[in-house]
N, C-alpha and C positions, 0 to 999 in steps of 0.2 A: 618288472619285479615288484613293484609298489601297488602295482594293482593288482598283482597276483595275490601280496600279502591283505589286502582288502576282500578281496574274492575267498581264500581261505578262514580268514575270520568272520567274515561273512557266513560262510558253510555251517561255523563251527558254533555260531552265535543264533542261529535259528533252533540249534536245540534246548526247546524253552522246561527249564527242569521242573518248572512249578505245574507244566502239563502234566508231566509224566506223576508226581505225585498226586493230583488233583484228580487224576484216574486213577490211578492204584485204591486211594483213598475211599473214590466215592464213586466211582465211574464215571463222571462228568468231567466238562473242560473249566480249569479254570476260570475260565474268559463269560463264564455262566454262574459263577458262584461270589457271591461275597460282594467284592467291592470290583469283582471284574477283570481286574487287573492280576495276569500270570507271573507275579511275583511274590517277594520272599516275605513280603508284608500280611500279602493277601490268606495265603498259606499259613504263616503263622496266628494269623485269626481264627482259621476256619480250622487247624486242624491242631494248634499248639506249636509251643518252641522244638521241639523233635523235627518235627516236618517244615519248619521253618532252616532250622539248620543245616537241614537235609538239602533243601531250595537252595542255599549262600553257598554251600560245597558244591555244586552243579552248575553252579552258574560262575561261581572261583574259579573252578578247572576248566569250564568250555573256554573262559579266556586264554589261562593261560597257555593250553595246547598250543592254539592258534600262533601266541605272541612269541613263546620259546621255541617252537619248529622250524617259524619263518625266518628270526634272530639268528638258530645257533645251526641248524639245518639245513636250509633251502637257501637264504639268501642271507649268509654271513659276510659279503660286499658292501653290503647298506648300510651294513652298521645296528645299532640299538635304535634307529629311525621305525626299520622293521615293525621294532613292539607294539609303536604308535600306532603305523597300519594297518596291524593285524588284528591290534584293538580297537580301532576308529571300524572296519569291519564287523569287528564283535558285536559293537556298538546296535550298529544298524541289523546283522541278523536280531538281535535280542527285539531291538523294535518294531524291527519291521518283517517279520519271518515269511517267507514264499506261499509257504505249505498252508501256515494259517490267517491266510488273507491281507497277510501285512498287518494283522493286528496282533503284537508282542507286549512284554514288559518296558520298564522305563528305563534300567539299564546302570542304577546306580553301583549296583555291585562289578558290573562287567566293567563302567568307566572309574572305578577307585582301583579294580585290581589291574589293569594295563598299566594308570597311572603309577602304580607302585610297585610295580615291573620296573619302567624305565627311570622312575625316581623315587628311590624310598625315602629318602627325607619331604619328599613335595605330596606326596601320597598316606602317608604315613599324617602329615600336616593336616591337610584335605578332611583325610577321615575322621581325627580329634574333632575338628572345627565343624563340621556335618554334625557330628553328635551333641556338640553344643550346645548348637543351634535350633536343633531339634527338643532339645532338652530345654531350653528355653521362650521358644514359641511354640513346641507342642506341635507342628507340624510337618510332616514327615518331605514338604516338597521344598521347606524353606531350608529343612538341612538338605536337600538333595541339590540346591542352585547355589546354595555357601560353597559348597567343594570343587569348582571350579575357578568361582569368584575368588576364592580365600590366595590361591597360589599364583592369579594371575601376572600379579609385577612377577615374582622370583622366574617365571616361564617367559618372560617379558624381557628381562632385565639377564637372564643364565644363559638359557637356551638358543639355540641358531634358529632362524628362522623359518627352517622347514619344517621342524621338530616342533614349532612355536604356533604355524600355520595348524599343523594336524590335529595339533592338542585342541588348538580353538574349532576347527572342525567337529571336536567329538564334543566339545563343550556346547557347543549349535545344537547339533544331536540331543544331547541329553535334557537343556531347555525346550525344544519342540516338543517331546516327548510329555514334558511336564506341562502341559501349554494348557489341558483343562484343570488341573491345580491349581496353575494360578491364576484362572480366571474365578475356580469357588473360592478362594484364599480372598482375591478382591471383594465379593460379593459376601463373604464370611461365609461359605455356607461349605468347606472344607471341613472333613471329620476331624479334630484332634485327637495326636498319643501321646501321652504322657508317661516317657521315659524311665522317669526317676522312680514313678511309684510300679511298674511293671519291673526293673531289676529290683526293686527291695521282696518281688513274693519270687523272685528266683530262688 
């Protein structure tokens, strides 16, 4: 059942949205424009907050399909464990997609909306703390490594151990993913965004 909830998020996590706008938009793939990367960042550069919004709603819901089908539908035995694995799943479709050579997005939105699936105070926490973060180094990978770090005792210290293993699973995940960030972050030569002055021309 547990890999089946991996296997199903998996499915559900390869449908990468920032493609599907990135052709609509302009007929090309994501993965060829901009900064490269098939996510809600990327999109929001290239095409504006609209289509940016459009990317975080797509890639919102492919989680949560996943995490509330296998929870409250397939495998309501497991328990809320489920969410974990159908989002640790989600995870790796967003990263790793079959279809497009295994090369996906980084997966911050997929691992904060599982996370606050199964815990809305630890998730809800995560996200303040990412934005931050971000808001304060200006770069978008040091809020994306906070939001794991940030909750680790309360998942440490609440959670059972299986639920405690998965999380850190997906928290593996979502560091690999960011692995050439933070090698240009070491080397300084990662782009800065600057937060606070981007919501003030909202």
């Amino acid at each position: 059942m547990r890999c089946l909830c991996v296997v199903i998020g998996y499915c559900c996590g390869c449908f990468l949205t920032a493609e599907v706008v990135a052709r609509y938009k302009a007929g090309k793939s994501a993965c060829k424009m901009g900064s490269g990367n098939p996510g809600m960042a990327n999109i929001g550069a290239l095409f504006g907050k609209k289509w940016a919004a459009v990317t975080l709603l797509g890639d919102v819901s492919k989680t949560i399909l996943p995490c509330l089908m296998c929870q409250s539908v397939l495998f309501p035995q497991i328990g809320r464990v489920a969410i974990l694995y159908a989002g640790l799943g989600a995870m790796l479709g967003h990263g790793f997609p079959i279809w497009n050579k295994f090369r996906g997005g980084k997966g911050v939105a997929v691992f904060c909306t599982y996370l606050f699936l199964f815990s809305p105070a630890a998730g809800g926490t995560a996200g303040l703390v990412g934005l931050c973060a971000v808001a304060v180094t200006k770069y978008l990978a040091v809020g994306a490594l906070v939001i794991p770090v940030s909750v680790l005792f309360p998942v440490i210290r609440d959670w059972d151990m299986e639920s405690g293993f998965v999380f850190l699973a997906g928290a593996a995940v979502l560091f690999f993913l960011h692995r050439d960030s933070i090698k240009r972050i070491v080397h300084r030569t990662e782009k800065k965004t600057d937060l606070i002055r981007k919501w003030k021309k909202i």
